[in-house]
C-alpha positions in Angstrom: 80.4 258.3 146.1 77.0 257.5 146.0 74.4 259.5 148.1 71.6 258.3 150.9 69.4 258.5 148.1 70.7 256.9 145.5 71.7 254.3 147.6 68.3 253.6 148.8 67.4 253.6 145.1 70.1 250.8 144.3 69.1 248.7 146.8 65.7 248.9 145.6 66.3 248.0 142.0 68.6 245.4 143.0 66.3 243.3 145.0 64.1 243.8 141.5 66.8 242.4 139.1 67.7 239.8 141.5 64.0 238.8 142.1 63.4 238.7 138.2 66.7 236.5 137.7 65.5 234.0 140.2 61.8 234.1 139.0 63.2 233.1 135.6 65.1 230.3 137.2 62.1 229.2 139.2 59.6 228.9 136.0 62.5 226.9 134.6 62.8 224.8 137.3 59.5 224.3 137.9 58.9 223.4 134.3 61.3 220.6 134.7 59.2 218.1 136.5 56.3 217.2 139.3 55.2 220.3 140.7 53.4 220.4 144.6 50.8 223.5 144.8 51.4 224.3 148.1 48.1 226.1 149.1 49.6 226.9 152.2 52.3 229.6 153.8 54.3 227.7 155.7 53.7 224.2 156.6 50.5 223.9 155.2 49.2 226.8 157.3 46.3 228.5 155.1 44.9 232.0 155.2 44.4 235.2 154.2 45.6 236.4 157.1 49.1 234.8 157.2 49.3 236.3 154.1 49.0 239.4 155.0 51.6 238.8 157.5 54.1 236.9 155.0 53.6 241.1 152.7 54.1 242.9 156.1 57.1 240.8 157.3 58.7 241.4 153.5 57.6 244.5 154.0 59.7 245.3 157.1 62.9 243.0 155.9 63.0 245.7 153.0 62.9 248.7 155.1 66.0 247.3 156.8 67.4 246.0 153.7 67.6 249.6 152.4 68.9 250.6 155.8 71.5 248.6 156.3 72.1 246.4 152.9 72.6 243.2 154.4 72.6 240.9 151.4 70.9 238.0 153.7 67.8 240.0 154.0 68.2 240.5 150.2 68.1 236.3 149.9 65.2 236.2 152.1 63.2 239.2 150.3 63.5 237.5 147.0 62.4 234.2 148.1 59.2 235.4 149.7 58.5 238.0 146.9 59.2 234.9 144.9 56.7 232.7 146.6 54.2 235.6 146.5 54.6 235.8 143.1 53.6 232.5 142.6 50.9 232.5 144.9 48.9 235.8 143.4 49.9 234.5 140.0 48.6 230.8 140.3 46.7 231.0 142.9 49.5 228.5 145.2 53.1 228.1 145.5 55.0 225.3 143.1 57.3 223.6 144.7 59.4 220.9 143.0 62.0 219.6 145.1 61.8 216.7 147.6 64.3 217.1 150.4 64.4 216.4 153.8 60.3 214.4 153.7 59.5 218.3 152.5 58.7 219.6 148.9 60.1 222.9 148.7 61.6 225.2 146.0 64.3 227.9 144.9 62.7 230.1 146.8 62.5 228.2 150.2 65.8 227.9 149.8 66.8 231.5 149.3 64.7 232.1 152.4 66.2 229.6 154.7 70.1 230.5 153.1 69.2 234.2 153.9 68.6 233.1 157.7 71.5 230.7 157.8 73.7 233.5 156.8 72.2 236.0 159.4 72.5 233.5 162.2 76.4 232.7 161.2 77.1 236.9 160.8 75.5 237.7 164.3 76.6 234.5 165.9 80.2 235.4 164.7 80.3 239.0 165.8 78.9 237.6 169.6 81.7 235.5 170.1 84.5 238.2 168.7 83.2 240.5 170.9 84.1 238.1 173.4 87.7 237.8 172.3 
């Protein structure tokens, strides 16, 4: 059996791998056809500031990632690291799919899949504690 610290260690190197595997399959994707820069974080919402806010808030979904190994936080952590990626790299995010009146990307929807997930787990342990 694994110990606190190797665990902490795993976790760590998985969100790696699994942020390089969808990196990959962001480039391809985004090499596939009209790119949006999105100079914005969310929205359209510009600033140094936010983000500084979007690295803290990564930041703190790691800490708890390692903590408690939820694989939705691991979603959502490679979908922003994803988007930060792109944004130190080229200067704005690519996004490449039209859905909903919204271009967005592989890594919006790791994000968004990430929070899905945590609302269903936490929403589902309410109501069985209910039962």
């Amino acid at each position: 059996m694994l110990n606190v610290k190797k665990k902490k260690s795993f976790n760590f190197w998985v969100l790696v791998i699994l942020t390089l595997i969808f990196w990959i399959t962001h480039n391809f994707l985004a090499g596939r056809g009209e790119i949006v820069k999105n100079y914005g974080i969310s929205f359209g919402i510009n600033g140094l500031f936010f983000i500084f806010l979007n690295i803290i808030f990564i930041l703190f979904l790691i800490y708890f990632f390692v903590k408690k190994r939820y694989l939705e936080l691991g979603l959502m952590i490679v979908g922003g690291l994803i988007n930060l990626i792109d944004r130190f790299v080229f200067g704005y995010v690519r996004d490449y799919w039209w859905f909903f009146k919204v271009y967005n990307n592989l890594a919006d929807w790791l994000i968004w899949l990430g929070i899905i997930l945590i609302l269903l787990k936490f929403y589902g342990k309410k109501n069985t504690n209910h039962l």
